[in-house]
C-alpha positions as CSV (number, residue, x, y, z in Angstrom):
1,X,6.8,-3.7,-9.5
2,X,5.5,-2.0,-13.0
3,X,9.2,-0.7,-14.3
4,X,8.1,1.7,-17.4
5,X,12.0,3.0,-17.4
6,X,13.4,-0.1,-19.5
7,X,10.5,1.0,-22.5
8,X,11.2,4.3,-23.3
9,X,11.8,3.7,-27.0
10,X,8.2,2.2,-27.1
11,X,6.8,4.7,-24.8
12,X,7.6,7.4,-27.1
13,X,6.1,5.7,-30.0
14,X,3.4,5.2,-28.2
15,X,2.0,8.4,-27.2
16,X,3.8,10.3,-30.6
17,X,1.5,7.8,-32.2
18,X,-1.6,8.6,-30.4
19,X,-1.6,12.4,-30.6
20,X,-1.1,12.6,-34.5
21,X,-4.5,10.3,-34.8
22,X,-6.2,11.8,-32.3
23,X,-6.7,15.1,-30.1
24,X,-8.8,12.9,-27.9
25,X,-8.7,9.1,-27.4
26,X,-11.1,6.7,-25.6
27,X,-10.8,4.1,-24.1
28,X,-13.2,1.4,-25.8
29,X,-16.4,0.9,-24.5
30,X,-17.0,-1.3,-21.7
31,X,-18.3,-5.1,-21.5
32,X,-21.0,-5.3,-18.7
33,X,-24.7,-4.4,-18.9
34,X,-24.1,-1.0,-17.0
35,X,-22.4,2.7,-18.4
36,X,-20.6,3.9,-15.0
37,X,-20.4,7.4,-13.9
38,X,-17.2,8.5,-12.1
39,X,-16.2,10.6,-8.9
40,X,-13.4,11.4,-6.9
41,X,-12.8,13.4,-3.6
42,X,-10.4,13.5,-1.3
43,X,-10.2,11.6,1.9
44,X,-8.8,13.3,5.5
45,X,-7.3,10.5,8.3
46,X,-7.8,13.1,11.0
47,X,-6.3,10.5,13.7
48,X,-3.5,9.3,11.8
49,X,0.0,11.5,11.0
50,X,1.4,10.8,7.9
51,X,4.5,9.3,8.7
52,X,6.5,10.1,4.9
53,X,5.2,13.7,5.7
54,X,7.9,16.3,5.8
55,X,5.8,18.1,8.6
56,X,3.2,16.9,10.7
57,X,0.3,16.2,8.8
58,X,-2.8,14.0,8.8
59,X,-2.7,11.6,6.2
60,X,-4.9,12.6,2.9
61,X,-5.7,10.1,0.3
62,X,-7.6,10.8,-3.4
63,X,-10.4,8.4,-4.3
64,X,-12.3,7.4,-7.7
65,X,-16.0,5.8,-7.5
66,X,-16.9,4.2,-10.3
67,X,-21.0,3.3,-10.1
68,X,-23.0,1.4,-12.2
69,X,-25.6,3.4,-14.4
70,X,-28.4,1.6,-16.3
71,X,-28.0,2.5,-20.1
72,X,-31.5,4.0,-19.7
73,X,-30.4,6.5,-17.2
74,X,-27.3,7.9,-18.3
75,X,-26.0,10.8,-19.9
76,X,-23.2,9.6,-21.7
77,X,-20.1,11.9,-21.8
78,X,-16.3,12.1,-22.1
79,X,-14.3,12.3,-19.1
80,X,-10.6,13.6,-19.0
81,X,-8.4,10.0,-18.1
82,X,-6.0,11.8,-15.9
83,X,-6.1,15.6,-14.5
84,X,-4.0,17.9,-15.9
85,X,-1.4,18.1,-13.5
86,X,-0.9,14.3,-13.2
87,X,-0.9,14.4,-16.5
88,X,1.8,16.8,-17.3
89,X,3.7,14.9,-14.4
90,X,3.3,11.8,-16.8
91,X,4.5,13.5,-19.8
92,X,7.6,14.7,-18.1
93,X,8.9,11.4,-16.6
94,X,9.5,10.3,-20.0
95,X,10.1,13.9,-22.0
96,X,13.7,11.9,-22.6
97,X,12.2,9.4,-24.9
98,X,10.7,12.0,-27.4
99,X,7.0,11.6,-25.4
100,X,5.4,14.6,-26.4
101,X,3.6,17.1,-24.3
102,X,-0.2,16.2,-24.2
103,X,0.3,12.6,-24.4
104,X,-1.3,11.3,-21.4
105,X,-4.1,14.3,-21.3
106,X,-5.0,13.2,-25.1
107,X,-7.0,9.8,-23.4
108,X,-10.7,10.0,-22.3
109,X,-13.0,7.8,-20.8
110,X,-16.6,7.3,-22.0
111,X,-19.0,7.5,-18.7
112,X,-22.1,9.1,-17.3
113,X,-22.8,12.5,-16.5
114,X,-25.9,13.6,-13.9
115,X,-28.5,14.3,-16.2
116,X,-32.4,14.7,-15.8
117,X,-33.6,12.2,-17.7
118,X,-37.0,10.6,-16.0
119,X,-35.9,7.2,-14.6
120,X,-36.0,5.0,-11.1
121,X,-32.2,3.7,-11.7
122,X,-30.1,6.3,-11.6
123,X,-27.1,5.8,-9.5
124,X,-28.2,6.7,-6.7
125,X,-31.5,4.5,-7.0
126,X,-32.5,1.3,-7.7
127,X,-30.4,-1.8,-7.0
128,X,-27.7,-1.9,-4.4
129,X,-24.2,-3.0,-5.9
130,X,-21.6,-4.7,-3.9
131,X,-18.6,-2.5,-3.0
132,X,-14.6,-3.5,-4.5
133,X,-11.8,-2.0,-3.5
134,X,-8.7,-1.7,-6.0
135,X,-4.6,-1.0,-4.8
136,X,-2.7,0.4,-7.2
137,X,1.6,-1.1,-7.8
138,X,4.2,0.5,-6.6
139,X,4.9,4.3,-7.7
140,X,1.9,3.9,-9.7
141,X,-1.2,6.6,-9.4
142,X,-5.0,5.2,-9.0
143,X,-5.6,6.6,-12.4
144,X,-3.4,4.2,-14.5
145,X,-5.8,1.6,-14.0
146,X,-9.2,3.5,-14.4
147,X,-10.2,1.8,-17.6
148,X,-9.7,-1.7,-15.8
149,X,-12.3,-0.5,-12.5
150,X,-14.5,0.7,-14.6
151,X,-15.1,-2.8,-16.7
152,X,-15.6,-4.0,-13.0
153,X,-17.8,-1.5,-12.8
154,X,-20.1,-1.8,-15.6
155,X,-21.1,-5.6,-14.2
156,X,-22.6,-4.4,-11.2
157,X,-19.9,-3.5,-9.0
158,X,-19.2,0.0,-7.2
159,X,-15.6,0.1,-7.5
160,X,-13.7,2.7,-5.4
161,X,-9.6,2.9,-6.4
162,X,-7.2,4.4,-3.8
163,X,-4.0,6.6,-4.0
164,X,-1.5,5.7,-1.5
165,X,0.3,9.0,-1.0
166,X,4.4,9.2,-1.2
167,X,3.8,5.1,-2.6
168,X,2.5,7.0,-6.4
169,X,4.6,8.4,-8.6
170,X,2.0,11.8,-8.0
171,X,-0.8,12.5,-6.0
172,X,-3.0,15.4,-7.3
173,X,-5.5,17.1,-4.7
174,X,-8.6,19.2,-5.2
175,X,-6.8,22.6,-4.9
176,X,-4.2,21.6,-7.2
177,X,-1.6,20.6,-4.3
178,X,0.6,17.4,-5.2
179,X,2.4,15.2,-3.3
180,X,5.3,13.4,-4.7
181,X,6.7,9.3,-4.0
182,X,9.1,8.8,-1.8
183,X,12.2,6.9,-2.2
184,X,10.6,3.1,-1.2
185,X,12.9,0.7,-2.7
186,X,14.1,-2.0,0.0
187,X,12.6,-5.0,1.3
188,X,12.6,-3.7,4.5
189,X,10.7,0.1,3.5
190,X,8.2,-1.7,1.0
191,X,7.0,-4.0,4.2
192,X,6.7,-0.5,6.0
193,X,4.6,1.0,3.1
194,X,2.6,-2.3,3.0
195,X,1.4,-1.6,6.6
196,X,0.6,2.1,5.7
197,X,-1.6,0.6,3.0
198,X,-3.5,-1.7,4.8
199,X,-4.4,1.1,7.4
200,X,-5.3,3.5,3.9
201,X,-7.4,0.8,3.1
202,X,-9.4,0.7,6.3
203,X,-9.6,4.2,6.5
204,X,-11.1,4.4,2.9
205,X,-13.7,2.1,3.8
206,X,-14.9,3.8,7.3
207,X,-15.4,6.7,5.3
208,X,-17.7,5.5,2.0
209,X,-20.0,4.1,5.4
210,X,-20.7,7.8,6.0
211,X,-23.8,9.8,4.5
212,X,-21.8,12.9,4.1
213,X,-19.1,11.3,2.0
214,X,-21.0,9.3,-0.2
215,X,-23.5,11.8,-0.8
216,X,-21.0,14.1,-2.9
217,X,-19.7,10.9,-4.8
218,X,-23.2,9.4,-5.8
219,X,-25.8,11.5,-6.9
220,X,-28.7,11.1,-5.0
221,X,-27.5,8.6,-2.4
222,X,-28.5,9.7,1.3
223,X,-27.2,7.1,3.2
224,X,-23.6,5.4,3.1
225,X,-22.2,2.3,1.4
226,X,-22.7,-1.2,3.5
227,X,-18.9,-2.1,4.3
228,X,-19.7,-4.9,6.1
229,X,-19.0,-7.5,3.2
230,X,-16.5,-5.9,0.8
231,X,-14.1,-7.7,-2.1
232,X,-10.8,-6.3,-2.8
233,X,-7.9,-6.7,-5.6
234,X,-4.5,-4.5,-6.3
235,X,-2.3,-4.9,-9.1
236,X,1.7,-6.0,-8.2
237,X,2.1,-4.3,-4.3
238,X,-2.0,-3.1,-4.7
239,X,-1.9,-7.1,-4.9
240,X,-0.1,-8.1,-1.6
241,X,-2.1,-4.7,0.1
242,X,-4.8,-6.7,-0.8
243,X,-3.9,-10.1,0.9
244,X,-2.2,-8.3,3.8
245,X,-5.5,-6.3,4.4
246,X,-7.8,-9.2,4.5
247,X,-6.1,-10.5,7.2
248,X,-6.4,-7.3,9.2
249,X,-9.7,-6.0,8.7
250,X,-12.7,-8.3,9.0
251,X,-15.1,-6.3,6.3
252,X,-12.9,-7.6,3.6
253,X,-14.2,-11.2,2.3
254,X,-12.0,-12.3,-0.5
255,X,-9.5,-10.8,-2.5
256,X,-7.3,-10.9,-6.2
257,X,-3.7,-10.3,-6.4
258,X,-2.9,-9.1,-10.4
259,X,0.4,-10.8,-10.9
260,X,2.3,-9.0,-7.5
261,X,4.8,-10.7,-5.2
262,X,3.7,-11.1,-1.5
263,X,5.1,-9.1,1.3
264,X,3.8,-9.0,5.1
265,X,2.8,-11.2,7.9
266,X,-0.1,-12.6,5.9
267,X,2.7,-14.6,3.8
268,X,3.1,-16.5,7.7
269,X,0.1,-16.8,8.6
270,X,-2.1,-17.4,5.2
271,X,-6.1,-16.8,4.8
272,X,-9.2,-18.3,5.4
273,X,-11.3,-16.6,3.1
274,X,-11.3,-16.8,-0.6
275,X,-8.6,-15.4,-2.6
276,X,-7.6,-15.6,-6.1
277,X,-4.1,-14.9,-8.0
278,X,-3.6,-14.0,-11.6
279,X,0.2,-14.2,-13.1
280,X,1.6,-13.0,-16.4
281,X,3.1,-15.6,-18.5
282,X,6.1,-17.1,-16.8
283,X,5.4,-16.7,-13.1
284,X,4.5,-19.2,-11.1
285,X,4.8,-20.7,-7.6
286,X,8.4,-22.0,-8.0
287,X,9.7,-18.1,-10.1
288,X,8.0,-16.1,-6.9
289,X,9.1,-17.3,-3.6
290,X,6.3,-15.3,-2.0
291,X,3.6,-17.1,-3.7
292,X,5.2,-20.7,-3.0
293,X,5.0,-19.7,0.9
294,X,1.8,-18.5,0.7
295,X,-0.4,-20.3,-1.4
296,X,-0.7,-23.9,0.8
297,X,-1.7,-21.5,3.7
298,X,-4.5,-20.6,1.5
299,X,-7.5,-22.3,3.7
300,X,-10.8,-20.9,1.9
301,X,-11.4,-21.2,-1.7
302,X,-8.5,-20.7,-3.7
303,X,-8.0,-20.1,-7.1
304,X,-4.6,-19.2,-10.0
305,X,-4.6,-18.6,-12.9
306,X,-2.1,-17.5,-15.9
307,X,-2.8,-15.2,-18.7
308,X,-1.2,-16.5,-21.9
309,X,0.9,-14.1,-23.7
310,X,1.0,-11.3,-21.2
311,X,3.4,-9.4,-18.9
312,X,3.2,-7.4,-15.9
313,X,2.5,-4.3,-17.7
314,X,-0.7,-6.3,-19.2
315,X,-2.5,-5.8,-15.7
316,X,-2.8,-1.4,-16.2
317,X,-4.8,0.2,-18.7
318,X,-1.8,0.5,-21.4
319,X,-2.6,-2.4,-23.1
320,X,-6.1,-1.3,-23.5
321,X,-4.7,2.2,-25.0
322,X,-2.6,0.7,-27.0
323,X,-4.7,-1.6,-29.2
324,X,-7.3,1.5,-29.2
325,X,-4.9,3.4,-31.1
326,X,-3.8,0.5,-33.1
327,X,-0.3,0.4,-31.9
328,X,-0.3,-3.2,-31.6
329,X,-0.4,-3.4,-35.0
330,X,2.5,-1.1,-36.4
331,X,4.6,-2.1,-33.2
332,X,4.0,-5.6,-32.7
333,X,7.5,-6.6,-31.7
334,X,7.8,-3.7,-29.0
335,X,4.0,-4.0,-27.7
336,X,4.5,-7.5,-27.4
337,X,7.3,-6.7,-25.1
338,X,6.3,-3.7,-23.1
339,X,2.3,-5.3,-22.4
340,X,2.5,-9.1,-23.6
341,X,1.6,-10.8,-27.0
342,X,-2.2,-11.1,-25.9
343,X,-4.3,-8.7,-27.6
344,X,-5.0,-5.7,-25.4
345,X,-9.1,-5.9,-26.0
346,X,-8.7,-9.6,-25.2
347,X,-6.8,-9.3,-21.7
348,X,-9.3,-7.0,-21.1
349,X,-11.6,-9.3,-21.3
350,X,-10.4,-11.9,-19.4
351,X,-9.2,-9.9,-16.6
352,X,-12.6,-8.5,-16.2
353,X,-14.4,-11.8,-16.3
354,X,-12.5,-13.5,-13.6
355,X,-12.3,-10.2,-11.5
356,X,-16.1,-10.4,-11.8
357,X,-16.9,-13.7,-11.4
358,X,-14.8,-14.1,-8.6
359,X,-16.7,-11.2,-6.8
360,X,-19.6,-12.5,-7.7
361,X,-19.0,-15.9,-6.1
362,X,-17.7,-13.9,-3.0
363,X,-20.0,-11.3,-2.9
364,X,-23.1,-12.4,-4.5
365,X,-23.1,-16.0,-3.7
366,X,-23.1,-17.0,-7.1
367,X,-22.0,-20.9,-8.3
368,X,-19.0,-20.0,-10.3
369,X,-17.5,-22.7,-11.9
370,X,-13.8,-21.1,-12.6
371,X,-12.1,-24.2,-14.1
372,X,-15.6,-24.0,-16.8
373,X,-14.2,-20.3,-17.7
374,X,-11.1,-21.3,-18.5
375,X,-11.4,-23.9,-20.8
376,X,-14.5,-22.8,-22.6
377,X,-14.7,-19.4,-22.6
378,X,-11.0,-18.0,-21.7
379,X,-8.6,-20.7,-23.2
380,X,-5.9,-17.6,-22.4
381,X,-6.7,-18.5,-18.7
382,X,-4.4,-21.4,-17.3
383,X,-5.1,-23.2,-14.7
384,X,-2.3,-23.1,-11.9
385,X,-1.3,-26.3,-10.8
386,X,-1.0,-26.9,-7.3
């Protein structure tokens, strides 16, 4: 799990740092041939109680859409990276190491507005983009890895990030309510949350195949997303959710696991469809018991790979943040600790290519030749050995 307490020191630093350059920061630019627009709405399991609910409830999730634009169509604008409550929430959790107020509201992200310029490509015309689903860690909100889906994003990929509620550190809602984690810290209640997740995940993908959702995420759009052949990827527990869903819901057709240990039945019982794992530096098959069990019940394609130089906080946005506001550079020693040696704008790009590609061999039916990337293009990639 992503443990920020152990870097409050460089935390502080961090975002003191970023509001004395800045009022407003963005994230840079992304890689792909697309701008992306961004939505969100909230999501209502009318048939399922939320079990972490003080009262009986249905279960209520918050959603981002990220959609490609064509550069021609879009309207470019600045959008806020978290909401202000979530934000605040942020700030607080780490008040204690002299993290000023602001810190996390300071940090934009440069996407597409509806606009009216004459074009056949807006987003909710032209050319149909497969569908990705990302899981966030462990206490972690959807938004922390906004920057990351939206590089996904901009190479042709609608990417929709979930909230799992009482599993994120905050969940913010339309009206302003919040719902807060619960206390998920055993073996035993993190396989409980895992099942909760797989069913979010499900649920989240019967809705974006109705009209009447879609319609108020994409502009334009009359008719809802094809679920029927979807990828999927999660950072640390968003990483087993991801596993553990494939093996329950059929829609899902291959799936990334950013550098997570393995929880669930699916650890038994393995995969037949294709399924790639990205580590930080250090972890491996013999450090993660969960990945030795798993990976020779692997049965379709099967790929792992190690990023040189990173950690487990290289697979969120921070790193990305932190180069933009040339941290890296003053604090090399601490960033180095905190989000891994690699350059932020480079694990970016490496994470992105491989997320990609991979999808692109799943979904698309590309010929992607992984063990090419690495050693020409992405040295910083290693090869797992099997």
């Amino acid at each position: 799990m992503f443990n920020l307490s152990k870097n409050y020191l460089m935390l502080g630093a961090f975002f003191a740092q970023l509001l004395l350059r800045s009022n407003a920061v963005s994230f840079p630019d992304t890689i792909g041939q697309y701008d992306t627009s961004i939505a969100t709405t909230q999501l209502v399991d009318h048939h399922r109680l939320d079990p972490y609910a003080p009262t009986p409830q249905p279960r209520t999730l918050m959603i981002s859409l990220f959609h490609p634009v064509p550069p021609a169509a879009c309207c470019p604008s600045l959008t806020p990276y978290m909401d202000p409550i979530t934000a605040t929430f942020e700030d607080e959790q780490y008040a204690s190491a002299g993290i000023p107020a602001g810190a996390f509201g300071s940090l934009t992200l440069r996407t597409c507005k509806p606009c009216t310029k004459s074009t056949s490509s807006g987003p909710g015309k032209g050319p149909k983009y497969p569908l990705v689903l990302f899981s966030p860690g462990l206490g972690n909100t959807r938004l922390l890895y906004s920057a990351m889906a939206q590089q996904l994003s901009s190479m042709g990929y609608i990417v929709v990030t979930v909230d799992h509620p009482y599993d994120a550190g905050i969940v913010t809602f339309p009206d302003n309510t919040t719902i807060l984690a619960a206390n998920i810290t055993t073996d035993a209640e993190i396989v409980d949350d895992l099942s909760i997740r797989v069913r979010d995940v499900s649920f989240v993908l019967d809705q974006l195949h109705r009209p009447s959702i879609i319609s108020k995420l994409i502009p334009g759009q009359t008719c809802g997303l094809d679920t029927s052949k979807v990828g999927i990827y999660g950072h640390s527990l968003g990483g087993a959710t991801a596993a553990q869903a494939m093996l329950s819901d059929s829609r899902l057709k291959g799936g990334i696991n950013l550098d997570g240990t393995f929880f669930g039945s699916v650890i038994n019982r393995g995969l037949d469809k294709p399924f790639m794992i990205m580590a930080h530096e250090g972890k491996n098959l013999t450090t993660d018991a969960s990945w030795g069990a798993l990976w020779p019940k692997l049965k379709g394609i099967r790929r792992r790979f190690t990023l040189s130089g990173s950690t487990h906080g290289t697979f969120t946005d921070l790193a990305q943040a932190a180069d933009a506001i040339g941290l890296r550079e003053e604090y090399p020693a601490q960033t180095a600790a905190f989000l891994g040696s690699i350059d932020g704008g480079r694990a970016l790009q490496v994470i992105a290519a491989y997320t990609s590609r991979f999808f692109d061999f799943v979904l698309k039916g590309k010929n992607v030749d992984f063990l090419d990337m690495s050693s020409l293009e992405f040295p910083e990639a290693v090869v797992g050995k099997d």
